[in-house]
N, C-alpha and C positions, 0 to 999 in steps of 0.2 A: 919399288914395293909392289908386293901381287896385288892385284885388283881383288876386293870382299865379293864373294860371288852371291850372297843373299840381298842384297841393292841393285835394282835397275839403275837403267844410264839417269833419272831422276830424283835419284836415290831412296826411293822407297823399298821397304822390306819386301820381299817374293820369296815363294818354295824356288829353287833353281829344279831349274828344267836337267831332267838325268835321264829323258827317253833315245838318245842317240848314244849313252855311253854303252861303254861294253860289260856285259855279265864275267865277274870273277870270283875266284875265293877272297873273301876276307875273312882278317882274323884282326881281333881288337882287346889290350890287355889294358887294363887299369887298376891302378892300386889306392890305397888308402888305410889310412891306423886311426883305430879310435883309443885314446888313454884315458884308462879309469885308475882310481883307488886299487891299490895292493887287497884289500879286505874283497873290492867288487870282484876284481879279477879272479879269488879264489871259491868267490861263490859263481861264477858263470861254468868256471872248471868245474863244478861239483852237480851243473844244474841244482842251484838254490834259491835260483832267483824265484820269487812270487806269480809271478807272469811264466812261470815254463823257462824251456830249453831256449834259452836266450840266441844261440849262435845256427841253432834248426831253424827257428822262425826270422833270425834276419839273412839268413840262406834263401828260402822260402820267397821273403821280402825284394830281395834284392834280385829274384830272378823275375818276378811281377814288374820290379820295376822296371828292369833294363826291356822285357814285352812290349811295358806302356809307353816309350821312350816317346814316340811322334803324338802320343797326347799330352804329354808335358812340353816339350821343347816345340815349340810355333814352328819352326821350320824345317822340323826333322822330318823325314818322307817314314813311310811305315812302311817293314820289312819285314821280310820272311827267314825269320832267326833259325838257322840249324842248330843251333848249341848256345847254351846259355851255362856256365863253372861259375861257382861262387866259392872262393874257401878260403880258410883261415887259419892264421898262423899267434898264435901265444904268446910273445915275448914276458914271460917273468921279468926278467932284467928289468924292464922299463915301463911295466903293468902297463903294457899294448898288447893290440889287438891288431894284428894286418889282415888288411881284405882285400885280395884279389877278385876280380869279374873277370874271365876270358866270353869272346861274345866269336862265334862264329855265323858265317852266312855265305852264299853266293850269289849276287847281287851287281847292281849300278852302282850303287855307295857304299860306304864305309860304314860297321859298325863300333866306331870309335863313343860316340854320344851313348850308347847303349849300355857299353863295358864303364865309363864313369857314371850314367843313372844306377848302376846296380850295384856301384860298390858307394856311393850317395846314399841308397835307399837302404843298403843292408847297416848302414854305420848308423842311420838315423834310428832306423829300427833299434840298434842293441843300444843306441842314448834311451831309447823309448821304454826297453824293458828295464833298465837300469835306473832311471833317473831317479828313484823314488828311495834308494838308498846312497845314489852318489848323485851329489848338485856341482862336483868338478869334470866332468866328463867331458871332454875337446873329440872332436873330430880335426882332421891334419891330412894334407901332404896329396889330396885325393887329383889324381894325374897321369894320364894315358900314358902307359910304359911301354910299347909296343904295340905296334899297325903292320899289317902287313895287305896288300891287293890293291887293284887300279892302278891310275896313271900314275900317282905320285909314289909306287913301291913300298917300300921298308921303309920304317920309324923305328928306331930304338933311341928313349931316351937315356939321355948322359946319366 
């Protein structure tokens, strides 16, 4: 099994040390579905909701979020994001909502933590503008769907 690399040899929590790795491109995709009410879904389509353009402002959300990534996560290092995609996909069939983050950078690390805060943040958002007409609303499924840069290369989840 790999060694956790945020434990020293005593096992306490550390930033890990990324001043000797190599600068590359990364790229970091993450997804996630929020399912609401048939009724909600066709008022976010309509911008109906109360609170505004529901799917603008957790776009909006989600790219703040994925920014603020190393002040929420204790051991995430702070980076200098080239590109932050947030967008959305409608599934009528199944009154979902998918939300992709793509998180671009050139960097020591990965922005994998970055591309799931921002597809986190924008799903929590549209519970937030929603909640007040639907109280069944799930967030689901939210999970780095491709990596790409550094040592350990490609990721494409199954």
């Amino acid at each position: 099994m790999t060694k956790l690399t945020h434990f020293d040899d005593q096992g306490k929590a550390h930033m890990v040390n990324i001043s000797n790795k190599e600068e590359t491109r990364r790229i970091a995709i993450a997804r996630g579905e929020v399912l609401v009410d048939q009724k909600t879904l066709k008022l976010i389509e309509t911008e109906s909701i109360g609170k505004g353009d529901v799917l603008g402002v957790a776009r909006l959300a989600g790219i703040m979020g994925a920014k603020n990534t190393s002040g929420t996560i204790p051991l995430c290092h702070p980076l200098q994001i080239s590109s932050i995609e947030i967008d959305f996909q409608i599934q009528n069939d199944n009154h979902a909502i998918l939300i992709e983050a793509k998180v671009t950078t050139v960097g020591k690390t990965g922005v994998e933590m970055e591309a799931l805060v921002g597809v986190s943040v924008a799903a929590l958002t549209i519970y937030d503008m929603v909640k007040s007409v639907d109280k069944g609303v799930t967030i689901n499924n939210i999970h780095l769907a491709y990596k790409e840069g550094g040592k350990s290369g490609t990721y494409v989840a199954s």
